[in-house]
C-alpha positions in Angstrom: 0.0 0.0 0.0 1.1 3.4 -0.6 2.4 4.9 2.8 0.6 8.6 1.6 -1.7 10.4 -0.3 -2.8 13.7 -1.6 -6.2 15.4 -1.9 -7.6 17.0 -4.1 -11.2 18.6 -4.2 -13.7 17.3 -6.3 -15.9 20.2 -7.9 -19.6 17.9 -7.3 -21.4 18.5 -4.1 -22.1 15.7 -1.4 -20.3 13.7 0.4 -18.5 11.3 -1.8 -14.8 9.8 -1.5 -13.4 8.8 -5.1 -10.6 6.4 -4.7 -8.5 4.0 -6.7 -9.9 0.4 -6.2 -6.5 -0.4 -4.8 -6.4 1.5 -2.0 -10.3 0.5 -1.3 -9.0 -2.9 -1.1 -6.2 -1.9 1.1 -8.2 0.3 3.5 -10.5 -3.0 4.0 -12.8 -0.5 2.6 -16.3 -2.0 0.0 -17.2 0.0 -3.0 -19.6 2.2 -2.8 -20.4 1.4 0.9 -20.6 4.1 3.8 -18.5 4.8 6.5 -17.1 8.0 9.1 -14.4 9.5 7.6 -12.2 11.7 10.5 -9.8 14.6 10.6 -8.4 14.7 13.8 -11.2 16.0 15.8 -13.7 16.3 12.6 -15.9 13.8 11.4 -18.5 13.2 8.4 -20.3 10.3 6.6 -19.1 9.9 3.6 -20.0 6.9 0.5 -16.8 5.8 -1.3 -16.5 5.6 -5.1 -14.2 3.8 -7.0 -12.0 5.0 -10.0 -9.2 3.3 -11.8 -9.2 6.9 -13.6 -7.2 8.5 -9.8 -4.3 7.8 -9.2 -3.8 5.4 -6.4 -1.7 8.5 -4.5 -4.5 10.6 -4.7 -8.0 10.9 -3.2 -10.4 13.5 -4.2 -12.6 14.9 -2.0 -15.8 16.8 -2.3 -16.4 20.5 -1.2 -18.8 19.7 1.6 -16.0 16.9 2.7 -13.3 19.3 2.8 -15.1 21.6 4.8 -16.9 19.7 7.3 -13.3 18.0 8.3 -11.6 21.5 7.9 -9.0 19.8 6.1 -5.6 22.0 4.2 -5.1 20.6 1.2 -1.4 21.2 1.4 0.0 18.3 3.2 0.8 14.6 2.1 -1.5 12.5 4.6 -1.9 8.8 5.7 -4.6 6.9 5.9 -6.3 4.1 8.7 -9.0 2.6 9.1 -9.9 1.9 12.5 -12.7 1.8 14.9 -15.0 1.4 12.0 -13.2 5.5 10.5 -11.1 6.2 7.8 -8.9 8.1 10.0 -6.6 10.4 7.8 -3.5 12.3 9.6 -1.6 12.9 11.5 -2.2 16.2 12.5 0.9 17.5 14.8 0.6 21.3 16.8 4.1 22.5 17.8 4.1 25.4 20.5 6.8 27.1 19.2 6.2 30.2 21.2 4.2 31.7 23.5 3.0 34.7 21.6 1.7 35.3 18.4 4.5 38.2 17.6 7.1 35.7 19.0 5.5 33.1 16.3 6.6 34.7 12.9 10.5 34.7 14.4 10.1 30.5 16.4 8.5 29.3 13.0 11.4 29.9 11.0 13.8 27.8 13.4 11.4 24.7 13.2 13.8 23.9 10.1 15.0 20.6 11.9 11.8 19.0 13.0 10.4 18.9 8.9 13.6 17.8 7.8 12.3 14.2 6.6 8.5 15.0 6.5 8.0 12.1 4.1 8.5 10.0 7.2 6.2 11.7 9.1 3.4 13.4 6.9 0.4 14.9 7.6 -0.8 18.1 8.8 1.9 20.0 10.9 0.7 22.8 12.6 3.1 25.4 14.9 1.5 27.5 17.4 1.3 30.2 20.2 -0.8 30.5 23.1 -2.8 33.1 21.4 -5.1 33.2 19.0 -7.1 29.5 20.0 -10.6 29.3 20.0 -11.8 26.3 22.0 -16.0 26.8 20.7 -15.0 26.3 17.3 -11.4 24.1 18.3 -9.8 26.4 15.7 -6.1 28.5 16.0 -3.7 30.2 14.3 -1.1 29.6 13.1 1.7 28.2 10.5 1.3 24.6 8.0 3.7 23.1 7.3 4.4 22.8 3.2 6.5 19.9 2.2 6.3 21.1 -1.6 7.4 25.0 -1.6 9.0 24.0 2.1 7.7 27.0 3.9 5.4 27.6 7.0 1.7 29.0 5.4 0.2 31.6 8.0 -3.7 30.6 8.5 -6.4 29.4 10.8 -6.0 25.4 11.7 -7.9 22.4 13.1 -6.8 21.3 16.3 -4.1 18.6 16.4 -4.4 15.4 18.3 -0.8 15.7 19.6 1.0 18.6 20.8 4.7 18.9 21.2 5.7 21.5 23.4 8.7 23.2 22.5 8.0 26.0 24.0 5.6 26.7 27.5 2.0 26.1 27.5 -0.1 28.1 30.0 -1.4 25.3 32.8 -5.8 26.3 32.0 -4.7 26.2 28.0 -3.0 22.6 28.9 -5.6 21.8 30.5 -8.1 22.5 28.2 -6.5 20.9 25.2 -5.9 17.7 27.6 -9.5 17.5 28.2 -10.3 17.5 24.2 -7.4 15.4 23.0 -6.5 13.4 26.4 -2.9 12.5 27.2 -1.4 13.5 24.0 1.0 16.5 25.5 4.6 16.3 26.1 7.0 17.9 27.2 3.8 17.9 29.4 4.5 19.7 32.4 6.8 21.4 34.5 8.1 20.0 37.9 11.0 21.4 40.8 13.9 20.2 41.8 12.3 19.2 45.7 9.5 17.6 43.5 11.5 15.4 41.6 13.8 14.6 45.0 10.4 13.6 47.0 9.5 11.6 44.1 12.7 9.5 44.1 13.0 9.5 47.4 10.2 6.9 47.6 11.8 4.8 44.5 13.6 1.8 45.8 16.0 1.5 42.7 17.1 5.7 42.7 16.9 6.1 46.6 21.1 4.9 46.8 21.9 8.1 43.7 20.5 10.9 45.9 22.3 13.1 47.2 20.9 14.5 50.5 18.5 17.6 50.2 16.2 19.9 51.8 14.6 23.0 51.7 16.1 25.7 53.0 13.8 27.4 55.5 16.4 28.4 58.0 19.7 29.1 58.8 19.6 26.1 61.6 19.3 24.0 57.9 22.6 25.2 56.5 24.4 24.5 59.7 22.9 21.3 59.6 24.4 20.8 56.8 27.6 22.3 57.5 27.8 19.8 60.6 26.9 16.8 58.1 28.7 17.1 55.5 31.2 20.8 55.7 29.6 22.1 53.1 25.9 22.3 50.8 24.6 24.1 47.5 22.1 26.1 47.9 20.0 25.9 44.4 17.1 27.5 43.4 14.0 25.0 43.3 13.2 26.1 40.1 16.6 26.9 38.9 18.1 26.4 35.4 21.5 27.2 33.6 23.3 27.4 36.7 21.3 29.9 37.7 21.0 31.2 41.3 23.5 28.5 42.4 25.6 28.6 45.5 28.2 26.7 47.2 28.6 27.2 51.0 32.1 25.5 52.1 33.4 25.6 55.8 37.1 26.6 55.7 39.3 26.7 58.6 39.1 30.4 59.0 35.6 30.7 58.3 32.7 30.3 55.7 33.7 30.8 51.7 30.1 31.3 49.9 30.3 31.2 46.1 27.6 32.3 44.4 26.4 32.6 40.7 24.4 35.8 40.3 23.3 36.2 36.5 26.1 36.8 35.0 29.0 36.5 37.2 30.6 34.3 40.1 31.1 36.2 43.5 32.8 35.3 46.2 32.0 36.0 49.8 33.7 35.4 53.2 32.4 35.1 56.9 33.7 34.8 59.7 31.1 32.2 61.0 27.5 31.5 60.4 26.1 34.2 62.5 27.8 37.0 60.3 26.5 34.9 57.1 22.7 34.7 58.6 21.2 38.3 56.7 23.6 37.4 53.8 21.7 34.3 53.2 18.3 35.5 54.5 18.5 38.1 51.5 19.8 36.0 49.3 17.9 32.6 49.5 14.8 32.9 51.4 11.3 32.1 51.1 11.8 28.7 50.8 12.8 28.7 47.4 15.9 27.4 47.5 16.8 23.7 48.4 20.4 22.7 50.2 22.2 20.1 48.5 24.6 17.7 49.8 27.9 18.6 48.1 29.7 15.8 45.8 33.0 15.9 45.4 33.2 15.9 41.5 36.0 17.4 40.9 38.6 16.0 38.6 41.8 18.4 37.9 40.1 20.8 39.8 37.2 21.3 37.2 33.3 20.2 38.5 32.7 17.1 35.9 29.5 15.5 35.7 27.4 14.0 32.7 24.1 14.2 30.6 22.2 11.6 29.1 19.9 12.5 26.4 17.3 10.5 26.4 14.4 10.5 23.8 11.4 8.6 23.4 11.1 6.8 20.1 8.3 6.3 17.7 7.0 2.8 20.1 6.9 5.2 23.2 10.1 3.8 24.7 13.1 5.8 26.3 16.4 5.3 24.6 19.7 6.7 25.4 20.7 9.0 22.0 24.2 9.7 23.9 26.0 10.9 27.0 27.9 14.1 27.1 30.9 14.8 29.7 30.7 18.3 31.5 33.9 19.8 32.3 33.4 22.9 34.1 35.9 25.7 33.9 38.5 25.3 37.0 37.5 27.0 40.4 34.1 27.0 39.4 31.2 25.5 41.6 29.3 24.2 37.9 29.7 22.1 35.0 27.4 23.9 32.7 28.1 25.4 29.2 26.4 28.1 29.4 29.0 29.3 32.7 32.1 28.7 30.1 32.1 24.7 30.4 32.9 22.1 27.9 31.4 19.7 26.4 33.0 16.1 25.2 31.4 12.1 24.4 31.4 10.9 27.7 33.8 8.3 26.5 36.8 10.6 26.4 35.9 12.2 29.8 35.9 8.8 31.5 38.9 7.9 30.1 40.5 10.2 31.7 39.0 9.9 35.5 38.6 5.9 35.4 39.9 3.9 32.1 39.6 1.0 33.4 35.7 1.0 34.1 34.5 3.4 31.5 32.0 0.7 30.0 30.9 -0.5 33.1 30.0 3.8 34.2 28.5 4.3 30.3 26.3 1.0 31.4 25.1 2.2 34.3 24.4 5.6 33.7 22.1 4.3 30.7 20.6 2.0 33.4 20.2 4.6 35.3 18.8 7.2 33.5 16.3 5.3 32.1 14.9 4.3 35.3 15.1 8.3 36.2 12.7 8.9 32.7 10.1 5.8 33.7 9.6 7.1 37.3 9.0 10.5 36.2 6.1 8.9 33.6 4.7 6.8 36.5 4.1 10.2 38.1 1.6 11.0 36.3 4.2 13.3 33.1 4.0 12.5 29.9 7.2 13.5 28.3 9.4 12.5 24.7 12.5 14.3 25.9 14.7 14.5 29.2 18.4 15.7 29.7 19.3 13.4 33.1 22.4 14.7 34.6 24.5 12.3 36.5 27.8 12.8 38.4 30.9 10.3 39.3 32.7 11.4 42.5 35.9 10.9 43.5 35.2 7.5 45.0 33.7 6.4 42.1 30.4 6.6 43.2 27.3 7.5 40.8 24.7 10.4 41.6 21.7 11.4 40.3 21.7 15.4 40.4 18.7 16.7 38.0 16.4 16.0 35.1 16.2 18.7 32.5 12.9 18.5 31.4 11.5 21.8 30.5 13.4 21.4 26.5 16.7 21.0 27.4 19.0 21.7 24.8 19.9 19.6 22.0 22.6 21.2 21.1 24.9 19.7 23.7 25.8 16.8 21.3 26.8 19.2 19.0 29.3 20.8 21.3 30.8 17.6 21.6 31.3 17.4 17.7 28.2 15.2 16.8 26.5 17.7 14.5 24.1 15.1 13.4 22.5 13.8 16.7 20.5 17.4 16.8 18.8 16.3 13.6 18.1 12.6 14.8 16.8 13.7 18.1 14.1 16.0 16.6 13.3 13.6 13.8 12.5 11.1 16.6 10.5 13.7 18.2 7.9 13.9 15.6 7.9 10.1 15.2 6.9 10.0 18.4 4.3 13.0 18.2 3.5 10.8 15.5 2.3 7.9 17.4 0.7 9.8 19.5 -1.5 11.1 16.6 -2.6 7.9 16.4 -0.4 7.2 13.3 
């Protein structure tokens, strides 16, 4: 059978479906018998009629079809017939941005994700979160033209899967959740206490955790500093590095280190007292969690590692590669974006443990993919996930965050795999695919 099809609209009025007796036969479909026809959320009855004059890529539609299923005629589509339908798709919304001026500028950079459209077809449609009208589930915004390969500005259908690639506002989540069910990811957001609480109670993670709390007092970071000599103080909601601190007890007194937003500042006290208003300022309102520190540090730069996991087009996790961090020396953070680099995790364990660098590339797959199946059994629905993972000194594995909110694809690239970027997003729409119910 051919995998797609084009329509094109017949000129006679009714509803009438002329196909080529092949692909009746291939649908499971009877000549001239009647059946529901659907468009993502659309639906009409329509009779099929065969012709050996149409070509068996094509299917022509009549007028009142095309407009009761509100369907472009622009896109190559698939075809199923399920649940007694001729289900014809997919249909795919991005959220590319959040408003509709953002939209003209996020469109053009969706270059990536339509790369190989012939794998993926159908009706791709990029969004904001203006301009949607739940009475008449229709929005604006940009199709996807896999002839003239451009983004056509217009009003749309609603999809049946939405791939956020950029935030979604919770009642507009909501809402499309109720009308397409659990067809969202990245689907929702979740803090770095969240996600500790959440392992906590997971037999197989519990041993990776590093010790954390919120930070609702000063009596906390002393805790802390009796524990352990030391904690990170990290914003609950933190990313890039942001907001980070590192509290260290030195013989003299307290060294604070913190990453304001766009700088590293380093402050001395003389004890805890004298740090108490610093830190109240600084890091109150509980929210900040305290963080066991992990002594990471190999040549006196913080190293840890990312896996990038993505869900494939049969909604399983797979690792698409592991990145080493190498953070610039003194500093408290691995992260790119405060001057680290970025290398296959192969080459960075070869230099802190050669002799069990297949048995830590192993295990942090093991591990991460446990991370990505614990988060789903928490109710998240989600097709991408950066888990960072660090090695101390003693060799022993922690599991520090999970980058969930788009992390950045990018970080392969940095490492000199310029073509992982493409695969990763290619397997994105697979799987936004699937969940199309294609």
């Amino acid at each position: 059978m051919k995998s797609w099809f084009r329509v094109k609209k017949g000129e006679e009025k009714g509803y009438r479906i002329i196909m080529h007796p092949d692909l009746i036969k291939d649908c499971e479909l009877s000549v001239n018998m009647k059946v529901t026809v659907r468009f993502g959320l659309q639906t009409c009855d329509v009779k099929i009629i065969p012709s050996k004059k149409i070509n068996i890529g094509k299917m022509i539609m009549t007028r009142d079809v095309i407009e009761a299923l509100m369907l472009p005629l622009i896109p190559a589509y698939e075809i199923v017939y399920k649940d007694d339908e001729i289900q014809i798709g997919p249909i795919i919304g991005i959220v590319a941005a959040r408003t509709t001026g953002k939209l003209d500028e996020k469109v053009q950079k969706l270059g990536r994700y339509v790369r190989k459209y012939h794998k993926v077809n159908g009706a791709i449609i990029a969004f904001s979160n203006e301009g949607i009208d739940f009475d008449k589930r229709l929005m604006f915004g940009y199709l996807y033209d896999p002839i003239e390969k451009k983004w056509i500005k217009g009003i749309y259908p609603f999809p049946t899967a939405i791939f956020k690639r950029a935030s979604l506002k919770k009642e507009l989540h909501q809402q499309f959740e109720r009308i397409i069910g659990n067809r969202i990811f990245n689907s929702s957001t979740f803090t770095k206490w969240e996600m500790y609480s959440w392992f906590k109670q997971a037999s197989g993670l519990n041993a990776y955790l590093p010790v954390t709390r919120i930070f609702k007092h000063v009596h906390d970071v002393e805790n802390m500093l009796e524990r352990f000599g030391g904690a990170y103080i990290k914003p609950i909601k933190g990313m890039q590095g942001k907001g980070v601190a590192k509290i260290e007890q030195k013989k003299d007194g307290l060294l604070v280190q913190h990453i304001a937003e766009d700088s590293k500042n380093d402050y001395f006290f003389q004890d805890l007292y004298e740090a108490e208003e610093f830190l109240k300022d600084n890091f109150g309102e509980e929210k900040f969690i305290l963080q066991q520190p992990l002594h990471l540090q190999f040549q006196e730069s913080i190293i840890d590692f990312r896996v990038i996991m993505i869900k494939d087009r049969n909604g399983e996790w797979k690792n698409f590669g592991i990145m080493g961090r190498n953070g610039v020396k003194g500093h408290i953070v691995s992260n790119r974006h405060r001057g680290g680099k970025v290398e296959q995790a192969a080459r960075t364990l070869e230099k802190m443990f050669p002799d069990k660098k297949k048995e830590y590339l192993k295990e942090m797959e093991q591990l991460a993919i446990m991370a990505a199946k614990t988060i789903e059994n928490c109710g998240f629905l989600f097709g991408k996930l950066g888990i960072d993972i660090g090695i101390d000194r003693e060799g022993r594995m922690w599991l520090i965050e999970i980058n969930h909110r788009n992390p950045n694809d990018y970080v392969a690239t940095f490492a000199g795999d310029k073509s992982l970027v493409n695969k990763i997003r290619h397997e994105n729409m697979r799987y936004a695919k699937t969940l199309a119910g294609f």
